[in-house]
C-alpha positions in Angstrom: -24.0 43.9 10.0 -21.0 43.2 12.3 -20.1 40.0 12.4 -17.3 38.1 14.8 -15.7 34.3 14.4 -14.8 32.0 16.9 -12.7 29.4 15.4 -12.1 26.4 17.9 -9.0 24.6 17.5 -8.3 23.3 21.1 -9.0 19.7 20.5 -5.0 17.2 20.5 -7.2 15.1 18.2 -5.7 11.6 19.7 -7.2 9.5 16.8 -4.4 11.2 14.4 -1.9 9.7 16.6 0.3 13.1 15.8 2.5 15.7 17.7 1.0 17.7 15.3 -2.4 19.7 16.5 -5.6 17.9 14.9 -7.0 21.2 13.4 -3.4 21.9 11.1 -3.1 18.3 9.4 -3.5 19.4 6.2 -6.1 19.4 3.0 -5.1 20.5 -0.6 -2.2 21.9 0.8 -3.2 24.3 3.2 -4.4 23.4 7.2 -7.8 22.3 8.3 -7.9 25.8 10.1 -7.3 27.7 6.9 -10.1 26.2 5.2 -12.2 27.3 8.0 -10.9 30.7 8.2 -10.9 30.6 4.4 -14.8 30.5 4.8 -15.6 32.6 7.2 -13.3 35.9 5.9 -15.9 35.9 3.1 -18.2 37.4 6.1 -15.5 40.3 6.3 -15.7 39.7 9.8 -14.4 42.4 12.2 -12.9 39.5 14.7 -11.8 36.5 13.8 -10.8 34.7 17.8 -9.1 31.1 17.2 -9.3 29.2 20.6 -6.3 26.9 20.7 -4.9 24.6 23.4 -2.8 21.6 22.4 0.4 23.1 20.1 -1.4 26.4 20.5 1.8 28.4 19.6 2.3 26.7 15.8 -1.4 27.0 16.0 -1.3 30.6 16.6 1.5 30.8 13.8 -0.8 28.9 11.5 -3.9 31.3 11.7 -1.8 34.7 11.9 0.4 33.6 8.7 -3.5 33.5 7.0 -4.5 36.7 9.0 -2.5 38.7 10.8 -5.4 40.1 12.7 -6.6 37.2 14.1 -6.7 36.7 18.4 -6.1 33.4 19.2 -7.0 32.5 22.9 -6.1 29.9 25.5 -8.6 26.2 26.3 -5.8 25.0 29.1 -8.3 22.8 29.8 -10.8 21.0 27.3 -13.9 21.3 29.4 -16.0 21.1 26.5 -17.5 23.3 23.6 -19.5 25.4 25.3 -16.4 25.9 28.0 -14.1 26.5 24.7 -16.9 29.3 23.3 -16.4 31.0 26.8 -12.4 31.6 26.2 -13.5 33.9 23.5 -15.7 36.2 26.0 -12.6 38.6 26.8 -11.4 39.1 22.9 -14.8 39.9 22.3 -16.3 42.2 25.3 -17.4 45.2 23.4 -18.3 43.3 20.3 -22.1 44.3 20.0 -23.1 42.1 16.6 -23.4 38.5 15.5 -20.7 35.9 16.9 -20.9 32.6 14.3 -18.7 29.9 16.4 -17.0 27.1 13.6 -14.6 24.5 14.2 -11.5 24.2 12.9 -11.5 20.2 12.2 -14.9 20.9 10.3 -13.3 22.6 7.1 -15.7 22.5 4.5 -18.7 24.5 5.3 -19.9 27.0 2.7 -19.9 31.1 3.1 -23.5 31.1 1.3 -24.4 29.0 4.0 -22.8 31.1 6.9 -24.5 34.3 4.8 -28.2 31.7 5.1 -27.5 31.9 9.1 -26.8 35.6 9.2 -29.5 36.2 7.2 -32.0 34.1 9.2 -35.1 35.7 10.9 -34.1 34.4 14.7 -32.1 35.3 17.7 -30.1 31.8 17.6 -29.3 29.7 14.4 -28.1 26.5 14.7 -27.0 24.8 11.7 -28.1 21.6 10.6 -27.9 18.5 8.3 -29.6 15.2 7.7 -26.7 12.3 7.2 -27.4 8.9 5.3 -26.5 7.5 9.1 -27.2 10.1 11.8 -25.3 7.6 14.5 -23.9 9.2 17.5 -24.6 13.0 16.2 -27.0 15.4 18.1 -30.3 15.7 17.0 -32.3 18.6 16.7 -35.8 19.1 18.6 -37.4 21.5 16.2 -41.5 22.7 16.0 -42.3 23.8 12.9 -39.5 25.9 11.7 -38.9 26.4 15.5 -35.8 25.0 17.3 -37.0 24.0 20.7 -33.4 22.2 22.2 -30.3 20.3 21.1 -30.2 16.8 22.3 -26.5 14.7 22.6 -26.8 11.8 21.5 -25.9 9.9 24.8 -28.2 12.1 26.8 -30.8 11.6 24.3 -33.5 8.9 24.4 -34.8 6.0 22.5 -37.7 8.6 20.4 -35.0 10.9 20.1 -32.4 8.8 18.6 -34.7 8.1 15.6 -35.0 11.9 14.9 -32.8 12.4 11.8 -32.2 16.2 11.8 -28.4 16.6 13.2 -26.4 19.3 14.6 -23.4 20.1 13.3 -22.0 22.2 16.3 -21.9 25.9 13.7 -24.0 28.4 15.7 -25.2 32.1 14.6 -26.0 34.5 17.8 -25.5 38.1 19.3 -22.6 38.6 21.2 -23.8 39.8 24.5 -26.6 37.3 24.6 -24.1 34.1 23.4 -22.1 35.1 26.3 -24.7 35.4 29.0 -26.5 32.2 27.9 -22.8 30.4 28.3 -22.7 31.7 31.7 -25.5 30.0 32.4 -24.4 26.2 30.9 -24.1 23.4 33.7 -21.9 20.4 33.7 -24.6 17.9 34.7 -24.6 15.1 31.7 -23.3 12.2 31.0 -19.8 13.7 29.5 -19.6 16.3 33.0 -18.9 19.0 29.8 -20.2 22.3 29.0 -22.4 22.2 26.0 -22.4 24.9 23.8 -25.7 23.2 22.4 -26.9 24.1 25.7 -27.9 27.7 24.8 -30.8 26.6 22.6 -32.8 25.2 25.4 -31.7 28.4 28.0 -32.5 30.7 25.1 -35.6 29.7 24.4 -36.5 29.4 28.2 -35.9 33.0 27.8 -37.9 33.8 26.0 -35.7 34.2 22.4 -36.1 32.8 19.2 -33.7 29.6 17.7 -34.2 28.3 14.4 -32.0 25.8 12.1 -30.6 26.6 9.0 -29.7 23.7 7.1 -26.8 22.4 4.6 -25.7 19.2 3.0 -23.9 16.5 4.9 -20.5 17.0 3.2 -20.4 20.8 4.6 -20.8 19.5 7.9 -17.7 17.0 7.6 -15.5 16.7 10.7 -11.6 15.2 10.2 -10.7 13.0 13.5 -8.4 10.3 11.9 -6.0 9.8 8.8 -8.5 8.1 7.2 -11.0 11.0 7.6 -8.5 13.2 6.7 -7.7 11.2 3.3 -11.3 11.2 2.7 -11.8 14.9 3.4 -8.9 15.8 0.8 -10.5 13.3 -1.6 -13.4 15.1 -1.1 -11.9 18.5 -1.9 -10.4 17.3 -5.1 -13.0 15.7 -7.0 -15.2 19.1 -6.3 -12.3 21.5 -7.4 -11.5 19.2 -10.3 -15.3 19.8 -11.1 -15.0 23.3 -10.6 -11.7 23.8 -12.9 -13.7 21.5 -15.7 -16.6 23.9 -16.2 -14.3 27.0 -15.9 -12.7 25.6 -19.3 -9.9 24.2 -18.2 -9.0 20.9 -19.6 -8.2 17.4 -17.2 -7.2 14.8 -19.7 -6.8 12.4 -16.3 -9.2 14.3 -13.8 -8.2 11.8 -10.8 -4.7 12.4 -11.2 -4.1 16.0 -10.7 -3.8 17.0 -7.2 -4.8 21.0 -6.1 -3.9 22.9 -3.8 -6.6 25.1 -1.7 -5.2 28.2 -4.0 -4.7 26.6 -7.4 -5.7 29.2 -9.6 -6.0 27.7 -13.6 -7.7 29.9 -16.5 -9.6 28.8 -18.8 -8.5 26.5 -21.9 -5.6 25.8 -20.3 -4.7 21.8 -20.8 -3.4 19.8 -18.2 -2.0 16.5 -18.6 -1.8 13.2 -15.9 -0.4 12.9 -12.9 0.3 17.1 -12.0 0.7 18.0 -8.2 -0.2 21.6 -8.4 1.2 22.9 -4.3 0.5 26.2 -2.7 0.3 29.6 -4.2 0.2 28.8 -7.8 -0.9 30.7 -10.7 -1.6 29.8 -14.3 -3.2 31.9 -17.0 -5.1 30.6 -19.8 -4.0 28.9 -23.1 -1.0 27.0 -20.8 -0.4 23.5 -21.3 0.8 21.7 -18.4 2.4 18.3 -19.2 2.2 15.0 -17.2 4.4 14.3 -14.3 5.0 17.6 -13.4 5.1 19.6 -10.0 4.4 23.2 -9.9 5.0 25.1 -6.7 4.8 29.3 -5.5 4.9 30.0 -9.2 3.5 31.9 -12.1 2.6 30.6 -15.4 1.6 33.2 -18.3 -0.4 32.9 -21.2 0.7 30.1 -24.0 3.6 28.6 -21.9 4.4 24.9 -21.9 5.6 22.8 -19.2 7.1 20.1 -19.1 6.5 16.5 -18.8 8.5 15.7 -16.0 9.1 19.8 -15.0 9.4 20.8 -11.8 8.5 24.5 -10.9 9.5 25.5 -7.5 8.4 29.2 -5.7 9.5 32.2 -7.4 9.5 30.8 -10.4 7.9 33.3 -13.1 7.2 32.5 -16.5 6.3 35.0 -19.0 4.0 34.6 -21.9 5.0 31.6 -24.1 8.0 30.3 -22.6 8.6 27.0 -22.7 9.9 24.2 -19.6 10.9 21.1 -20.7 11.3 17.5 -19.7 13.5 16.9 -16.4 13.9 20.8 -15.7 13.8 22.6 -12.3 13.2 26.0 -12.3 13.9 28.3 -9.0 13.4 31.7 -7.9 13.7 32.3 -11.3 12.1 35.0 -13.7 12.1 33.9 -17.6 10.9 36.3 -20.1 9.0 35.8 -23.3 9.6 33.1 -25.6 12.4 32.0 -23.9 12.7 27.9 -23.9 14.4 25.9 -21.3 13.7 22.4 -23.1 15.5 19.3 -21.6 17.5 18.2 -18.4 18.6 21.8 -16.6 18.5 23.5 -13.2 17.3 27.5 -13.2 17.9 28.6 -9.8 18.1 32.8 -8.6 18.3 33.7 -12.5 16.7 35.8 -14.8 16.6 35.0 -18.4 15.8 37.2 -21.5 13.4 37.2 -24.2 14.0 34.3 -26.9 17.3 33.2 -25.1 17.5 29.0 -25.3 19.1 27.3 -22.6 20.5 23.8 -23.9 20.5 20.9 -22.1 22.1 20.1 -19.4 23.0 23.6 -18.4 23.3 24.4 -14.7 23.3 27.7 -12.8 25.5 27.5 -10.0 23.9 29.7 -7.5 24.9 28.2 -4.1 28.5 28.3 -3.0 27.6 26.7 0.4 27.0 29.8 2.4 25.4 32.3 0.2 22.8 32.0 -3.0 24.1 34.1 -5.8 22.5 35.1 -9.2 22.6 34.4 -13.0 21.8 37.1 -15.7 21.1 36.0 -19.0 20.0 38.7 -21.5 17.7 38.5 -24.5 18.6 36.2 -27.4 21.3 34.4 -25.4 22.5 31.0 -26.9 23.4 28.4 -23.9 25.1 25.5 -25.2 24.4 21.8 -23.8 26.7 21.1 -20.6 27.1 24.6 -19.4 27.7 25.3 -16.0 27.0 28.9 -15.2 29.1 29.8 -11.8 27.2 32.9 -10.0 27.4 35.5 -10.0 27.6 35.9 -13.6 26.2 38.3 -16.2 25.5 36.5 -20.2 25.2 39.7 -22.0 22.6 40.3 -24.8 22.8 38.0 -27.7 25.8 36.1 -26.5 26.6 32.7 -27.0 28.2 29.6 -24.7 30.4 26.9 -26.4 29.1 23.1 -25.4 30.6 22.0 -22.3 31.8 25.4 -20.8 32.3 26.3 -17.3 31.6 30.0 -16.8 32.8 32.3 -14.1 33.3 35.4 -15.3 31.1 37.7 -17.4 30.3 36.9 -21.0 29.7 40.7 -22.9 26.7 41.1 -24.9 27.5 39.2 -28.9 30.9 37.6 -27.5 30.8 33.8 -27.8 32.5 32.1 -24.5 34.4 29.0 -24.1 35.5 27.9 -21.0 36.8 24.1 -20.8 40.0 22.3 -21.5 41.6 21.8 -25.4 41.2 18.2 -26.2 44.3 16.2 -26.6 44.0 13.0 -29.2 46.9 10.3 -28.4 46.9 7.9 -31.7 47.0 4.0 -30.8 46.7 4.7 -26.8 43.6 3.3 -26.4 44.3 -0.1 -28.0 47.4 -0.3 -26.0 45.6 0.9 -22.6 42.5 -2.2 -23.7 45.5 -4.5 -24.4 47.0 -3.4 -20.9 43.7 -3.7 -19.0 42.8 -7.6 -20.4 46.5 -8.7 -19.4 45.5 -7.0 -16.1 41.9 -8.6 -15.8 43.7 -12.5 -17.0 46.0 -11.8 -14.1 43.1 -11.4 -11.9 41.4 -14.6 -12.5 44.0 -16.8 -12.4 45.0 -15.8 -8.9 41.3 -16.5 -8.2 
């Protein structure tokens, strides 16, 4: 079955009191949009049209970033949904098969539930829910299992206000037909909108079928202010932390790690308080992730340890039991097996061997305030504390870096390098520099 997505994304959503577009204010890391488009790509759709209209140039950055063959079409004006649904008609001219329309500020419905509306027996599908409060939603005019009309709430009367079936705005329906029926829509209500819920009423005066396919009330969530949006992400959370917990992956605090839309954690992996995991994060099983730490674009393999207090920014790649210590940040780095970068270092545009140990302190110098440049550390490289590493620069195999060097030229593989200046010992200079200082400081106080 062919199946096309209208995504709409017009809305300035005034309530967030943002320059930024309602529908790209983030959850877990990734826009509302994404989570929307997340859903519906399950479909395999063969069009996926965003209509944008406020910001609709970082909108239409957003959704291509996510899928390059997305269309994203112009609302100039917001006219309402049904007038939004209608931008799409061009994209979608010789689509022949099913057009689902979802909403880019309503990210969390389910693709088993979008699969329920493809796979329902009528010629429009409406989705519904039934809230704890139904308040100013739609309601739903069913007869049986029947859909007779969508209501709005303030063109709806006294009767219909107590009916407790709502719409959620998703809608399942042929192409061709979706697009007549919108032709059709007048403006004559309360709002002087289009309706998209509009169609249900013309369709069935038609003569054609509408049913309602029902989901839980969460699904149906839409995000119009901060505090919906903080809601929303605490919503997400507590279900993915669920979801990691009976994949076999460990929370010792479950409330305090944070995920990202694309977390990806295997299973007896341990993960300690307080971890933001961002976008584009991988960790294989058997890890342990400790407290306080923030991962980032990274890879962690099998048996690694991290930190507490690590920080793991993109292209970062661990290999398989490598450990990250406390108050380390790690860059654009590959490190290979069983090597250990344990206390108080920065790894930026390096790669370091197999069983090499990095001591504390040490810092690759990669930036020279134009251009990055690399560090090469072989395998079973020695790093003593306080060693700056001034890129480019190669640490051959098995090498070794006295305490306290600054490097800037190669080290071959077995040599040992030292690179600071000889220590010089004066005897009795610091009594008489102490005795100098307190004649000084006496001075001091009695012009005072």
């Amino acid at each position: 079955m062919s199946v096309a997505l209208i995504i709409l994304g017009a809305g300035k959503g005034t309530r967030m009191n943002s320059d930024l577009p309602k529908v790209l204010h983030p959850i877990a890391g990734a826009p509302m949009l994404i989570h929307a488009m997340r859903a519906g790509a399950t479909l395999d759709p063969a069009h996926t049209v965003i209509v944008a209209g406020h910001g609709a140039d970082v909108v239409t950055k957003a959704a291509q970033a996510y899928d390059p063959e997305a269309q994203v079409v112009l609302q100039p004006e917001q006219l309402g949904t049904g007038h939004a649904v209608s931008q799409a008609a061009d994209a979608l001219a010789d689509f022949e098969g099913k057009v689902i329309v979802l909403y880019g500020d309503t990210p969390f419905v389910k693709p088993e539930t979008l699969q329920a509306m493809l796979d329902a027996k009528a010629d429009v599908v409406v989705l519904g829910f039934e809230p704890q409060d139904a308040g100013r939603y739609g309601r739903l005019l069913t007869n049986g299992s029947s859909l007779e009309r969508i209501v709005e709430f303030k063109d709806s009367s006294p009767e219909e206000r107590k009916i407790n079936l709502c719409n959620s705005g998703v809608i399942c329906c042929n192409g061709p037909m979706l697009f007549d029926l919108l032709s059709q829509v007048k403006n004559d209500n309360a709002s002087g909108e289009y309706y998209l819920t509009d169609v249900i009423g013309l369709a069935r005066n038609a003569g054609h079928s509408a049913t309602v396919v029902t989901c839980s009330e969460g699904e149906t969530l839409g995000v119009n202010s901060r505090a919906e949006l903080a809601s929303a992400d605490a919503m997400y959370q507590a279900a993915a932390r669920l979801t990691l917990m009976e994949d076999g992956v460990t929370l010792v605090a479950p409330n305090t790690v944070y995920l990202s839309l694309d977390t990806i954690i295997g299973r007896d992996t341990i993960i300690e308080p307080n971890v933001v995991f961002g976008p584009d994060v991988t960790v294989e099983s058997g890890t342990t992730i400790r407290a306080f730490s923030h991962l980032e674009g990274c890879h962690v393999s099998r048996g690694s340890v991290v930190g507490p207090y690590a920080r793991l920014r993109p292209g970062a790649e661990l290999s398989e039991n490598v450990r990250i210590g406390n108050f380390v940040e790690v860059k654009n780095t590959t490190i290979a097996e069983g090597a250990k970068v344990n206390h108080l270092s920065y790894i930026g545009d390096a790669s370091i061997g197999e069983r090499s140990n990095i001591g504390a302190g040490t810092i690759t110098c990669n930036y020279d305030g134009v251009l990055k440049h690399r560090t090469e550390i072989g395998a079973d490289v020695f790093i003593g504390s306080n060693t700056m590493l001034v890129a480019p620069v190669t640490v051959g195999n098995r090498a070794m870096t006295g305490s306290g060097s600054v490097i800037t030229s190669d080290v071959e593989s077995e040599a040992l390098a030292i690179g600071r200046a000889r220590q010089v010992s004066k005897p009795g200079m610091a009594q008489k520099l102490f005795d100098m200082l307190q004649v000084k400081k006496a001075k001091m106080k009695g012009g005072n």
